[in-house]
C-alpha positions in Angstrom: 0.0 0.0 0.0 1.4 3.7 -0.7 2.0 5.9 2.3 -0.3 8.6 3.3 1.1 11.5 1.3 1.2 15.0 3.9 -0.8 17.2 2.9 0.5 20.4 1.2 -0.2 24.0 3.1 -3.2 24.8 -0.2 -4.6 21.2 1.2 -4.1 22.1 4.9 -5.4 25.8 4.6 -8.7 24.0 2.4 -9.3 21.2 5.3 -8.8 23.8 8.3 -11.4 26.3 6.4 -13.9 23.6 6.2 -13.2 22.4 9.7 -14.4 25.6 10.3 -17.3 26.2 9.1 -18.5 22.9 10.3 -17.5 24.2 13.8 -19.7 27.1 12.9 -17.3 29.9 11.7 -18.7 32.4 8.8 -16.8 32.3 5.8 -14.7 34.9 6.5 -13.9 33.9 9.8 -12.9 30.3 7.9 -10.6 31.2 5.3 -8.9 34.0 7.6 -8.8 31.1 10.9 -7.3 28.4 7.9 -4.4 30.7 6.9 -3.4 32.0 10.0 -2.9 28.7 11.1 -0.7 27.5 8.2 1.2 30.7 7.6 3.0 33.4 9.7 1.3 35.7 9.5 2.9 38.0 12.3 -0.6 38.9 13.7 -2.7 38.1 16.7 -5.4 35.8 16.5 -7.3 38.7 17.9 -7.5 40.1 14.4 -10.4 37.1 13.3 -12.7 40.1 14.5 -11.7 41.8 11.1 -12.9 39.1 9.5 -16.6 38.4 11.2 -18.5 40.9 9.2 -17.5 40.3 5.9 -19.4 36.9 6.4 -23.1 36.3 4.6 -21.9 38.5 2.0 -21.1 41.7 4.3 -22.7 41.8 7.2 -25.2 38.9 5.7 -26.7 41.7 3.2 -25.5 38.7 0.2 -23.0 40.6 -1.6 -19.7 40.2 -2.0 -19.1 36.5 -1.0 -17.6 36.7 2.5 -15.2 33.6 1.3 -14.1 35.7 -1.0 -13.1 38.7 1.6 -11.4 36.5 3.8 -9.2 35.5 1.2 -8.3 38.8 0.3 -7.8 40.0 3.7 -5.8 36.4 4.4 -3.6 37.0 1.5 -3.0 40.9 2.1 -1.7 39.7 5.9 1.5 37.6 3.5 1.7 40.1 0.9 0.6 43.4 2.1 2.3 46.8 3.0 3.2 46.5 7.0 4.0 50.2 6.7 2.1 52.1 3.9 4.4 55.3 4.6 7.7 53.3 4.1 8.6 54.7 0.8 9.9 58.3 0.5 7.8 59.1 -2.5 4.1 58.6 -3.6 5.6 57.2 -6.9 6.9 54.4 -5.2 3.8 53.8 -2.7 1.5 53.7 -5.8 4.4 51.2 -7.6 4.2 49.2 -4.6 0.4 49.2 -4.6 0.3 48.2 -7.8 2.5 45.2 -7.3 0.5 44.0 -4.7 -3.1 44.9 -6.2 -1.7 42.5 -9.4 -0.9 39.7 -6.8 -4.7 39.9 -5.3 -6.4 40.9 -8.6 -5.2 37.3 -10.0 -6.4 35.5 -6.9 -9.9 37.2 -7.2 -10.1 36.6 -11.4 -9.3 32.9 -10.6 -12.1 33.0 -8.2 -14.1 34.9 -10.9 -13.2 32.4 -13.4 -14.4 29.5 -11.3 -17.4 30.5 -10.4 -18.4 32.7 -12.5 -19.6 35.6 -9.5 -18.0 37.4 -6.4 -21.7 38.0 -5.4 -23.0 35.9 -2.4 -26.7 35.5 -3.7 -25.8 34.4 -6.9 -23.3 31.9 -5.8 -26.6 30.8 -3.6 -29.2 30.9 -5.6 -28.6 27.8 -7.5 -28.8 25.7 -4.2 -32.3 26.6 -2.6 -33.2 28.4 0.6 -30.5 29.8 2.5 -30.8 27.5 5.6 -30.3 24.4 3.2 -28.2 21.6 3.2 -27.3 22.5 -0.8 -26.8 26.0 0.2 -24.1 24.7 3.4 -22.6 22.3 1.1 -21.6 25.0 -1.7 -20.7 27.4 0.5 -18.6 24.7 2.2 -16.8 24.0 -1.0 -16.0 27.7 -1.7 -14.8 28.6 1.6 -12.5 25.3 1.0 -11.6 26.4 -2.3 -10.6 30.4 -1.1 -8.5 29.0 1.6 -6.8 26.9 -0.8 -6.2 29.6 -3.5 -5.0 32.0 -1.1 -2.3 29.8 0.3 -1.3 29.1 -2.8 -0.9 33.1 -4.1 0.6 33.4 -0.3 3.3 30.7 -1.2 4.4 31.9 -4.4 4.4 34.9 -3.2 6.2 35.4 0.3 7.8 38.1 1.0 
């Protein structure tokens, strides 16, 4: 028989992210818990708080999926600016911006790409009433899937 293969940190960070949610995390909270746990991230775990209202679509209103937000905010904590006022001139803050912007902007196309929406209702809709099994499974999948991407923009991206 072959030997369990470990897991890679994209597997990890998708596994933690639906441990998550079954432990009753939004999917914010999920995908910001999962990469925090798998990457330095230098920040507290205090920070999660960030994360909590960007779930149900900000603030549950059902727009911008709150998988989605965690992911950005997860990935900004490996490849954003710790100090926005570092560099002398605003030429070089906006260069930096942009560098980091591209790095994100891929992430949230791929996302795009998969499922064709950023928007919470419409990645819904498909699976019935919100309080469904469907609807839990989906979302299950996505927040999996957002974990998974961001650790893998994080790792070929470390600074």
């Amino acid at each position: 028989m072959d030997e369990m293969k470990e897991l890679s940190l994209v597997e990890k960070a998708e596994q933690d992210a639906k441990n998550g949610f079954k432990q009753g995390l939004n999917c914010s909270e999920c995908v910001m818990t999962a990469m925090m746990h798998n990457f330095d991230t230098g920040l507290p775990a205090e920070v999660i708080k960030l994360a909590t209202g960007f779930g149900g679509g900000m603030g549950h209103t059902k727009n911008t999926c709150g998988a989605i937000t965690g992911a950005v905010m997860a990935l900004s904590a490996m490849v954003g600016r710790e100090n926005p006022t570092a560099k002398e001139t605003m030429p070089e803050r906006i260069a930096e911006l942009q560098d980091i912007y591209g790095v994100v902007g891929k992430m949230v196309n791929e996302i795009k790409d998969e499922y064709g929406t950023l928007i919470c209702s419409e990645l819904c809709n498909p699976h019935g009433e919100w309080e469904g099994k469907a609807r839990k499974k989906n979302c299950m999948q996505m927040i999996g899937y957002c974990a998974g991407l961001a650790a893998k923009y994080a790792e070929e991206n470390k600074r």
